[in-house]
VOBA-1610 file (N, C-alpha, C; in pm, whole numbers, padded with zeros to 5 digits, always signed):
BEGIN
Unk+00079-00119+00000Unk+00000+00000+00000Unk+00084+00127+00000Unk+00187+00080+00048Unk+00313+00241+00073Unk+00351+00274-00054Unk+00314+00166-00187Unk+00411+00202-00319Unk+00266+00270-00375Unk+00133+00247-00339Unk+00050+00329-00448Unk+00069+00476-00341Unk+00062+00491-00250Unk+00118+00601-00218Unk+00199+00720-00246Unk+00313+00655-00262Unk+00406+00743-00362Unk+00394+00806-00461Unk+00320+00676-00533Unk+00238+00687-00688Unk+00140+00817-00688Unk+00021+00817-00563Unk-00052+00883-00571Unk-00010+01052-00544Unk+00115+01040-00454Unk+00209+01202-00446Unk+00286+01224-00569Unk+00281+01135-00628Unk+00369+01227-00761Unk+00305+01224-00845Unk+00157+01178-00854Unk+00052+01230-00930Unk+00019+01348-00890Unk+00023+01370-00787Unk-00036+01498-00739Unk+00039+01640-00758Unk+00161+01585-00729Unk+00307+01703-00781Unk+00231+01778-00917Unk+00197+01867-00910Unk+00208+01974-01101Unk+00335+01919-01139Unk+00285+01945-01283Unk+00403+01851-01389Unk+00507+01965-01396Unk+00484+02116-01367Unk+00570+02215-01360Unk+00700+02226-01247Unk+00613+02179-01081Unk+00723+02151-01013Unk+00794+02025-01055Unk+00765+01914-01111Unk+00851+01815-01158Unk+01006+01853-01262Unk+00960+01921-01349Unk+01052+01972-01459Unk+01114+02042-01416Unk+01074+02133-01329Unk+01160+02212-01215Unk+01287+02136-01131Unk+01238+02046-01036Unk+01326+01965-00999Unk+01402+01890-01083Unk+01401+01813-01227Unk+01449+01805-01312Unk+01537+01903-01361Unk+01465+02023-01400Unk+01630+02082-01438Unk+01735+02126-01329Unk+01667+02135-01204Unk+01755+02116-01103Unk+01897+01987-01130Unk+01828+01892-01158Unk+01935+01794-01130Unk+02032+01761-01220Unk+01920+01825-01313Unk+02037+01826-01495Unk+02140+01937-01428Unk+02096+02048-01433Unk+02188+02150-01355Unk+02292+02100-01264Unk+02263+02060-01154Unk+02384+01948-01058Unk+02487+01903-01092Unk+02411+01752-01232Unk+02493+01671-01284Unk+02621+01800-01383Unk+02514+01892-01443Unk+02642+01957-01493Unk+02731+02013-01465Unk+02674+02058-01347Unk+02809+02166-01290Unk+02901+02051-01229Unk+02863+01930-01197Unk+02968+01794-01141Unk+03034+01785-01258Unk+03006+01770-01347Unk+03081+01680-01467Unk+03212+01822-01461Unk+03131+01940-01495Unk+03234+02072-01524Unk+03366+02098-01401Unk+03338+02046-01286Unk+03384+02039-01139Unk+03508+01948-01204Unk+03430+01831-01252Unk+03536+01682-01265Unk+03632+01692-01321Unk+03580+01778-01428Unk+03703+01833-01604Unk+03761+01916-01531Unk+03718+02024-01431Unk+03832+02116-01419Unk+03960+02048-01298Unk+03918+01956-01234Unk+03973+01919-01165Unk+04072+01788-01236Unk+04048+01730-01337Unk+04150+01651-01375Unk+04239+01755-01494Unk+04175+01830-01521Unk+04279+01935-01585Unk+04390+01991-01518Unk+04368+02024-01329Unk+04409+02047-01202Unk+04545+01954-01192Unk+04502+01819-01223Unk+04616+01699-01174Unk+04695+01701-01255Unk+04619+01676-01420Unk+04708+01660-01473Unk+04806+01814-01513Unk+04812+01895-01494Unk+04874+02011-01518Unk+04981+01997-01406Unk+04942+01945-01252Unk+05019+01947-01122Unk+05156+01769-01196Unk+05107+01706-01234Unk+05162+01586-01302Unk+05252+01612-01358Unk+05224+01696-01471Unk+05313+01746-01559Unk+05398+01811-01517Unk+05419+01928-01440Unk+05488+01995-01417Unk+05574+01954-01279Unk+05562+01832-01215Unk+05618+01733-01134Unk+05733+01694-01246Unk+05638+01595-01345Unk+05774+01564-01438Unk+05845+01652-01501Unk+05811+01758-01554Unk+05931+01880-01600Unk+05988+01891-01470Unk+05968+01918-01339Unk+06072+01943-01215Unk+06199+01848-01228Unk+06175+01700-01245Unk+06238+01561-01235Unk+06350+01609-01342Unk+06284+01640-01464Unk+06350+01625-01591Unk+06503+01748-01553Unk+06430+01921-01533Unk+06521+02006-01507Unk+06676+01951-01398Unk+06592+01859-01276Unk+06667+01831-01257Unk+06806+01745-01254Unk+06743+01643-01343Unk+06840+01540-01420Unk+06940+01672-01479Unk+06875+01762-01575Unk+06982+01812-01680Unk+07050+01892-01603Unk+06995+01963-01493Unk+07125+02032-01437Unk+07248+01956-01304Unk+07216+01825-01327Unk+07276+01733-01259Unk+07389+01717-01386Unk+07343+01667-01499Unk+07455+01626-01606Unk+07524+01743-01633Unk+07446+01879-01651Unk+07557+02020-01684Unk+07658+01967-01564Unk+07632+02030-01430Unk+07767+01991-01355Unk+07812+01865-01338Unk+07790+01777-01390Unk+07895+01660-01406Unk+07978+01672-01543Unk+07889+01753-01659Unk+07987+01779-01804Unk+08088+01918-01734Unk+08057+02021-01704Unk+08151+02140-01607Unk+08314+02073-01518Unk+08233+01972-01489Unk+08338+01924-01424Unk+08427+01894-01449Unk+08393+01771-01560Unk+08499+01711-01658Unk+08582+01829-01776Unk+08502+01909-01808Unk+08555+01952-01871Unk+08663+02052-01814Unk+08643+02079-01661Unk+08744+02122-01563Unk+08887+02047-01556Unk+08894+01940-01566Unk+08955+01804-01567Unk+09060+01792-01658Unk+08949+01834-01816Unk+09062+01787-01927Unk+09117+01947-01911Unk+09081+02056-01931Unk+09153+02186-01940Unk+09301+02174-01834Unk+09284+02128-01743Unk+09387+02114-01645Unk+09496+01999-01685Unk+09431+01889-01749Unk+09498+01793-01813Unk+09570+01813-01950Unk+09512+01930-02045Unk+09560+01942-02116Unk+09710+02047-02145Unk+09616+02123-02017Unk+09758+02253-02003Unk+09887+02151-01940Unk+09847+02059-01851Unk+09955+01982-01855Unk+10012+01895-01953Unk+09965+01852-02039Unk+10011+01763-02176Unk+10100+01874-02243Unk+10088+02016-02258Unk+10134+02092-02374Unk+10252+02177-02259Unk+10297+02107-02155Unk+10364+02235-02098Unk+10542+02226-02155Unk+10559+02342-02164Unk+10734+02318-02266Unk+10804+02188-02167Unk+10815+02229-02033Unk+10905+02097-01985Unk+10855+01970-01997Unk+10776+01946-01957Unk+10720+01762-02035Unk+10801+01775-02138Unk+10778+01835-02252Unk+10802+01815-02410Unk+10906+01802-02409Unk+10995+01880-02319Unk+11118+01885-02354Unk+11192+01723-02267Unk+11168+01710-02164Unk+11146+01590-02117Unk+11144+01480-02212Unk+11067+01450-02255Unk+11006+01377-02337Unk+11128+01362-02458Unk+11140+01489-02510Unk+11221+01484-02635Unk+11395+01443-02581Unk+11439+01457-02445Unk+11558+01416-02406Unk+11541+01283-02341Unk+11459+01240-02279Unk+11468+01097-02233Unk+11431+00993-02347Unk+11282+00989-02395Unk+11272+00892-02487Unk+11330+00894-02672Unk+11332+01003-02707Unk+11346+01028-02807Unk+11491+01049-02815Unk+11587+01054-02716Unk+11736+01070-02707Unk+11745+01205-02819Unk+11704+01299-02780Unk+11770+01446-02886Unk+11809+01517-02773Unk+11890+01617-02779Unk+11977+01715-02750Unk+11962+01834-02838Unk+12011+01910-02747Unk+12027+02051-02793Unk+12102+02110-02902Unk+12108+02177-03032Unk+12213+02122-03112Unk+12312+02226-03046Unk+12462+02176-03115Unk+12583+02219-03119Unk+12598+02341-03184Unk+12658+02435-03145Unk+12657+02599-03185Unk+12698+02566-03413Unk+12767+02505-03391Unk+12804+02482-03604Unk+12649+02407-03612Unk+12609+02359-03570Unk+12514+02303-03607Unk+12367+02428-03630Unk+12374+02513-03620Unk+12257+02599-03595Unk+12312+02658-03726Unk+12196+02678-03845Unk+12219+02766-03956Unk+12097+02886-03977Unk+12129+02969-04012Unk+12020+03150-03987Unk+12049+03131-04114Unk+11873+03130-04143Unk+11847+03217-04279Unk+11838+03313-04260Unk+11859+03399-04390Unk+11825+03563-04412Unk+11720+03638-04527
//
């Protein structure tokens, strides 16, 4: 008897307050759905810009590890090219000497 009841109150409702409450709820559902989109637009924008943080920081991890090295060879190289090594080098392994004063000829 409680279900013709119901029946008989929403017969009774005007069909005007019905459509009423209806676009009420259409209204609801939409502003939820619009809520939902703006809010996964929210994450994923916060997502993204998590992984660009990750990324910046990888690359400015590798700049100063390339800075470094390249600290490394500059220091290594000014040592490879310095006159005494060479000259070193050219009297121990290579057995040369300095030449002998007749031995030196000037162009003009």
């Amino acid at each position: 008897m409680q279900s013709a009841d119901v029946f008989d109150q929403i017969a009774a409702v005007p069909e005007e307050t019905r459509e009423v409450k209806g676009y009420r709820y259409s209204s609801f559902i939409f502003c939820a759905f619009v809520l939902m989109a703006v809010l996964l637009i929210y994450v994923w924008c916060h997502i993204h810009m998590t992984e660009l943080e990750y990324q910046l920081a990888t690359e400015i991890s590798t700049k100063e590890q390339l800075l470094e090295q390249q600290r490394r060879l500059r220091v290594e190289y000014a040592t490879l090219k310095s006159p005494q090594r060479i000259e070193a080098i050219a009297r121990d392994r290579l057995q040369m000497t300095f030449p002998q004063g007749d031995q030196i000829i000037v162009l003009k």
